[in-house]
MIMI-872998 format. One record per residue (C-alpha): z, x, y; residue number from 1; residue in one letter. Coordinates in steps of 0.5 Angstrom, whole numbers. Example, Ala and Ser with C-alpha at 12.3 -4.5 7.8 and 13.67 -1.06 7.14 Angstrom:
// residues 2
> zz  xx  yy  n  res
> 16  25  -9  1  A
> 14  27  -2  2  S
//
This chain:
// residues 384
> zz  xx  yy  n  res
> -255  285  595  1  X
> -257  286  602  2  X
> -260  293  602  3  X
> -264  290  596  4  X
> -267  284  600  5  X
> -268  289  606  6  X
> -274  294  602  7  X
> -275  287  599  8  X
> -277  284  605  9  X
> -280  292  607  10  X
> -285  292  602  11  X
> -292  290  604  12  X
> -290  295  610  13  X
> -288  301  605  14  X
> -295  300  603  15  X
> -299  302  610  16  X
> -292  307  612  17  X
> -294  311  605  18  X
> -301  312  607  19  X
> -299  314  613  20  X
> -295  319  611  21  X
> -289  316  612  22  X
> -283  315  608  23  X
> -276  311  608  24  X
> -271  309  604  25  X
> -264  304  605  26  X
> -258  305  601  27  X
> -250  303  600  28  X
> -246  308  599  29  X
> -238  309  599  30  X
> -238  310  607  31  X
> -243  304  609  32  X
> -251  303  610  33  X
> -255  309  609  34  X
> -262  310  611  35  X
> -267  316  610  36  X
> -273  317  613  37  X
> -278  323  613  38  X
> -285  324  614  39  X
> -289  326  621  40  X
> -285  327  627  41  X
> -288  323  633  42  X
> -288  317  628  43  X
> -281  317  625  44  X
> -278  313  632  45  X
> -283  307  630  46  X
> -281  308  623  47  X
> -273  308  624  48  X
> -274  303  630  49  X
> -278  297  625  50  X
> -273  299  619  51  X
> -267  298  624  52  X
> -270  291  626  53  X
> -271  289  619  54  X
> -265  290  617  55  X
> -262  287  624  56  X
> -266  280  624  57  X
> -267  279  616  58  X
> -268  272  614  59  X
> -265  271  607  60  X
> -269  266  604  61  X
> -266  262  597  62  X
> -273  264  593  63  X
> -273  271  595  64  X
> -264  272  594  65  X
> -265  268  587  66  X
> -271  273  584  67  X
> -268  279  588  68  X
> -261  278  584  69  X
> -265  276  577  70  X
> -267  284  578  71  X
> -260  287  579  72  X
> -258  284  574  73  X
> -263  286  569  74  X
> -263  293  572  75  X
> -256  294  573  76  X
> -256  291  565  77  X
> -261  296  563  78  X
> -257  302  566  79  X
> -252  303  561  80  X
> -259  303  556  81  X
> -261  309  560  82  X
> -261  317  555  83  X
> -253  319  555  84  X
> -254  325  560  85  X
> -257  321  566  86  X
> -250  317  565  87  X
> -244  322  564  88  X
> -245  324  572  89  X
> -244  318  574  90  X
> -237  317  569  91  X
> -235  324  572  92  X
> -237  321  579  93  X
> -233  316  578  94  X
> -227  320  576  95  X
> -227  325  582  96  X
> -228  319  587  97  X
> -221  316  590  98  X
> -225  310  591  99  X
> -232  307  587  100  X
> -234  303  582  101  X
> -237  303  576  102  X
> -244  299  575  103  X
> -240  294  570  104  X
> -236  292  575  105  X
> -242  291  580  106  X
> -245  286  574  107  X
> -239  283  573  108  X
> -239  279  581  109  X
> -246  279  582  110  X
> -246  272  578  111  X
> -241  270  583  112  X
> -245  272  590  113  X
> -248  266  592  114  X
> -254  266  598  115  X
> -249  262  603  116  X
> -243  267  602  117  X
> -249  273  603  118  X
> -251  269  610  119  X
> -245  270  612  120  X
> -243  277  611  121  X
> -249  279  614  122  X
> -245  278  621  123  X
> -239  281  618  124  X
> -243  287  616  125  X
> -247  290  622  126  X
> -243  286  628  127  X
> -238  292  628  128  X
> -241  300  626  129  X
> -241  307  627  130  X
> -246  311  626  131  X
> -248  318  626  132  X
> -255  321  626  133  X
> -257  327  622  134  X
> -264  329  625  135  X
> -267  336  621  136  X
> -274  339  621  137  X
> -279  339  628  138  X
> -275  335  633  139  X
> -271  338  639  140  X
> -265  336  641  141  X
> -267  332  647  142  X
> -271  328  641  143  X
> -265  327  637  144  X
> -261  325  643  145  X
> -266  319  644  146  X
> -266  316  637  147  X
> -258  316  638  148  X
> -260  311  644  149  X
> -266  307  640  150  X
> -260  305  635  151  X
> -255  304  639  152  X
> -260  300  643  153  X
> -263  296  637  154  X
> -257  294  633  155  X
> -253  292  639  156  X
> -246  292  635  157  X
> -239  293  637  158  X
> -236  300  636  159  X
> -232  301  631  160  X
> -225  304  633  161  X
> -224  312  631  162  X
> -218  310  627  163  X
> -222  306  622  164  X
> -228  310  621  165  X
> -229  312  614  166  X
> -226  319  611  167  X
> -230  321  605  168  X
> -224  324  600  169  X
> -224  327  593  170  X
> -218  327  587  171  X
> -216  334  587  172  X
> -215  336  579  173  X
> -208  340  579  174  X
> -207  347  575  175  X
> -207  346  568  176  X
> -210  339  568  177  X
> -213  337  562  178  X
> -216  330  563  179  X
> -220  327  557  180  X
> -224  321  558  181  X
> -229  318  553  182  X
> -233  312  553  183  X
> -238  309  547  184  X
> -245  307  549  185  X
> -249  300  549  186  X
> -256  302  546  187  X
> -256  301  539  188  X
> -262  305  537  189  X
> -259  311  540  190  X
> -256  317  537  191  X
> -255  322  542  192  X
> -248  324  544  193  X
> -246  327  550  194  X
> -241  332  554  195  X
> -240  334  561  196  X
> -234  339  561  197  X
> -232  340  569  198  X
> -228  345  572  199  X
> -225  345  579  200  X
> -226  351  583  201  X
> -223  349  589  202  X
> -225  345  596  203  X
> -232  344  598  204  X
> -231  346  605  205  X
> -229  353  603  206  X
> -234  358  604  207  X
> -232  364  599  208  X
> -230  358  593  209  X
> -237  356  595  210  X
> -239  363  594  211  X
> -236  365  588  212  X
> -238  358  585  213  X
> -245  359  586  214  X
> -246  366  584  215  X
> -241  364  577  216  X
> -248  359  577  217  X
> -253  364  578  218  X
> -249  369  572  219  X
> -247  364  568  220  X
> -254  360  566  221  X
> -259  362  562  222  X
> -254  366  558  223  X
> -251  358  557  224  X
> -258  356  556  225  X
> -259  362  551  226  X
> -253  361  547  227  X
> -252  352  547  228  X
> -259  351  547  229  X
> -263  356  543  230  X
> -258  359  538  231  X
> -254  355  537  232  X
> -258  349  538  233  X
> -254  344  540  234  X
> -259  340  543  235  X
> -265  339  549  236  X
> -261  337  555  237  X
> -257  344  557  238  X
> -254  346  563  239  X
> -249  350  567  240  X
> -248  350  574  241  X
> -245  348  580  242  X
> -243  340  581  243  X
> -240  339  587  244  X
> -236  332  590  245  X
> -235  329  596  246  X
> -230  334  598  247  X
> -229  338  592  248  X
> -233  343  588  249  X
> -233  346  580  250  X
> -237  348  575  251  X
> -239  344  570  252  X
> -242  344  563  253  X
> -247  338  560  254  X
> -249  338  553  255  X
> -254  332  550  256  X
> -253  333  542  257  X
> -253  329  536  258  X
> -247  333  534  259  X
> -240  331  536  260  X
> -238  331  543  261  X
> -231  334  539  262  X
> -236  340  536  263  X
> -239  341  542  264  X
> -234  342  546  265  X
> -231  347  542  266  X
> -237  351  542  267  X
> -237  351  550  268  X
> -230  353  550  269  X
> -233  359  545  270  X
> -237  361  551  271  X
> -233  360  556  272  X
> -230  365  552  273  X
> -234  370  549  274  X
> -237  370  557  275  X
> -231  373  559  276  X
> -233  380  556  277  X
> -240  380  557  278  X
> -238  380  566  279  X
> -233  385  564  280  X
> -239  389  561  281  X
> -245  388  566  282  X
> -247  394  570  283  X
> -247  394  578  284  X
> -254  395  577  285  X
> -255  388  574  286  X
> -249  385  577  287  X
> -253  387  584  288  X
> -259  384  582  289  X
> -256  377  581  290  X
> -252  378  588  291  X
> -259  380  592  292  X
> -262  373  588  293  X
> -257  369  591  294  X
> -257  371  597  295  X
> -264  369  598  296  X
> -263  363  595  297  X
> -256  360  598  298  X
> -253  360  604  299  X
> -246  364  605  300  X
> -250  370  604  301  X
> -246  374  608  302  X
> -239  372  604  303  X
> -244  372  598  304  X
> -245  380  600  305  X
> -238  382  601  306  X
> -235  380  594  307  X
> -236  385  588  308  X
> -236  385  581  309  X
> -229  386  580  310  X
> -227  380  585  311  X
> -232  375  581  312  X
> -227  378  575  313  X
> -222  375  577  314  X
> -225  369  580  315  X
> -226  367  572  316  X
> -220  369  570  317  X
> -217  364  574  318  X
> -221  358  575  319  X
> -225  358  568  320  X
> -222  362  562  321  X
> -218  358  558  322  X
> -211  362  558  323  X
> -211  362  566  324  X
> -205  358  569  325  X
> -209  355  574  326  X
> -215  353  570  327  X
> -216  344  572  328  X
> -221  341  567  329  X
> -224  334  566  330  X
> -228  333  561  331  X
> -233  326  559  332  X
> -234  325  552  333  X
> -241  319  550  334  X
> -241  317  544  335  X
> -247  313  541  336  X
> -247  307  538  337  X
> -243  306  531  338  X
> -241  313  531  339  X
> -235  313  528  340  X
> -230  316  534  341  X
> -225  322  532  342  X
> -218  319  532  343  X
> -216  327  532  344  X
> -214  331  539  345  X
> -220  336  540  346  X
> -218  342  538  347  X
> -219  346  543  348  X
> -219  354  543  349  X
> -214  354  549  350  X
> -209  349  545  351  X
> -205  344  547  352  X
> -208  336  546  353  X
> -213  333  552  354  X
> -209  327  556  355  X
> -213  322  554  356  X
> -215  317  560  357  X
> -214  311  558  358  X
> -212  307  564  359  X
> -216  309  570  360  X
> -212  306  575  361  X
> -206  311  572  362  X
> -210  316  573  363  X
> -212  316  579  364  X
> -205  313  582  365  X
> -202  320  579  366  X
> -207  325  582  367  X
> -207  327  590  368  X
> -214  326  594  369  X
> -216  332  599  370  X
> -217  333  606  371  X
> -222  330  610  372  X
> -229  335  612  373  X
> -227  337  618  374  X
> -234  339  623  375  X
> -235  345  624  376  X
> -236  343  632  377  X
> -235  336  634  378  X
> -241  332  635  379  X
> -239  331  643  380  X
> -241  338  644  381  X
> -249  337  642  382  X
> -250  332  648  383  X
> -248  338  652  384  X
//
């Protein structure tokens, strides 16, 4: 709610900045505020500063916070209207994430925020922070070290201790999970179902399971495309590729249809199962030509290099054929509305019935979270 009245309050700004080749934007995400701001380099101080002291010195006004939560309510109200595939991430999201909260929820209290409770958490919310700046593009270091001080400067708070500062995690899927969430949409006029099958492959931190990830990616899309979209005709929204998390990586299945999300997800298990041979059968030639593709694409180019046909092999056989003891899959099924819902377990090429997430709050208290990121160089040592 305070992030919406702060680009309220920046509106007739945003104009003139747009024109002036300048962009921002203000977020709330899991670890706190977010502000993103690009555009010309010599400009961007006077932009974040203007930004930061909006924020700060924001006058919450009755008539503005009472149009402002009208407008979240309605947006929030009409999310759940949206197509099928611009939904399910945000379900698998959830269900990968040790800590979020799902738009009901949002809708749920916001009736309840009253503009004298938002004018005393605005103290609560900007008197204690810590902060870090990411600067990209045509800056120098010494750049960079001055907008830190500009911050520090304008926002004027006390330091939040080191203890209490946020470690972004990601529940991590064990061996031969098969976890199975569904979920009936709210539009009533839609007839579009939709599934989004991930596997884990590993931490996100990893630059081999990162590697052979995005290279799966790069052999497996368009024969997913080819045999799900064309052939099979499942439906326009098709993809296959890397999806990754906070800390957490995998590959991932999404398929919008108006066929059964039981019937599609069969079929992508035949897929996953027919594509076993079709990497046994690649010839270095074409195998080699992907991996030069990758390389000029991706990072982990090195490590991209070094593997070979037979490592990328193995590599599926373990994260993502089905018989593989080490295989981890969760998988969202929408549904459209009235369409009657399978009582059946999913019959799955790899055997045995999907554990059915029916409580949540079970099913994260059953998984473990992952580590934190860890830098690469602590951030101390760019001041040198």
């Amino acid at each position: 709610m305070y992030t919406e009245l702060v680009r309220d309050a920046l509106e007739e700004f945003s104009y003139n900045k747009e024109l002036a080749g300048l962009d921002y934007s203000v977020n709330i995400g899991s670890r706190g505020l977010c502000f993103k701001l690009s555009g010309y380099n010599d400009k961007l101080p006077e932009l974040l500063e203007h930004v930061l002291k909006e924020t700060l010195d924001l006058e919450i006004k009755d008539d503005r916070f009472e149009i402002i939560k009208e407008r979240l309510i309605r947006g929030w109200a009409n999310w759940e209207l949206k197509m099928p595939y611009l939904q399910t991430g945000y379900y698998l999201s959830w269900l990968n994430s040790d800590r979020s909260y799902l738009v009901s929820e949002y809708t749920a209290e916001l009736p309840k925020i009253a503009v004298e409770s938002l004018r005393q958490y605005k103290p609560q919310l900007l008197g204690q922070l810590y902060f870090e700046l990411l600067v990209h593009g045509n800056m120098h270091k010494e750049d960079a070290l001055r907008l830190t001080d500009m911050v520090e400067s304008v926002l004027q708070s006390r330091p939040l201790p080191r203890t209490q500062w946020p470690i972004q995690r990601s529940l991590v899927l064990p061996p031969r999970a098969n976890y199975l969430y569904k979920k009936t949409l709210n539009h009533p006029d839609n007839v579009n179902h939709c599934i989004d099958y991930w596997l884990y492959t590993g931490e996100k931190g990893d630059p081999l399971t990162r590697a052979h990830t995005l290279f799966l990616g790069q052999l497996m899309g368009e024969p997913a495309f080819d045999q799900l979209r064309t052939r099979e005709q499942l439906g326009y929204v098709v993809f296959c590729g890397v999806w990754g998390f906070a800390t957490t990586y995998g590959f991932r299945f999404l398929v919008q249809s108006e066929k059964d999300p039981l019937y599609l997800e069969l079929k992508i298990n035949t897929f996953i199962e027919s594509f076993k041979q079709t990497l046994r059968d690649m010839g270095e030639k074409e195998f080699e030509n992907h991996q030069r593709s990758l390389v000029v694409t991706q990072q982990d180019t090195e490590v991209v290099r070094k593997f070979n046909k037979f490592e990328m092999e193995v590599f599926y056989l373990r994260k993502i054929h089905a018989a593989s003891p080490e295989r981890a899959k969760l998988v969202v099924q929408l549904f459209a509305h009235g369409a009657i819902r399978p009582d059946v377990p999913n019959n799955t090429v790899e055997g045995g019935n999907p554990i059915i997430i029916e409580d949540v709050r079970t099913y994260n208290a059953g998984l473990v979270a992952s580590a934190g990121p860890k830098p690469a160089r602590d951030v101390i040592g760019y001041e040198d």
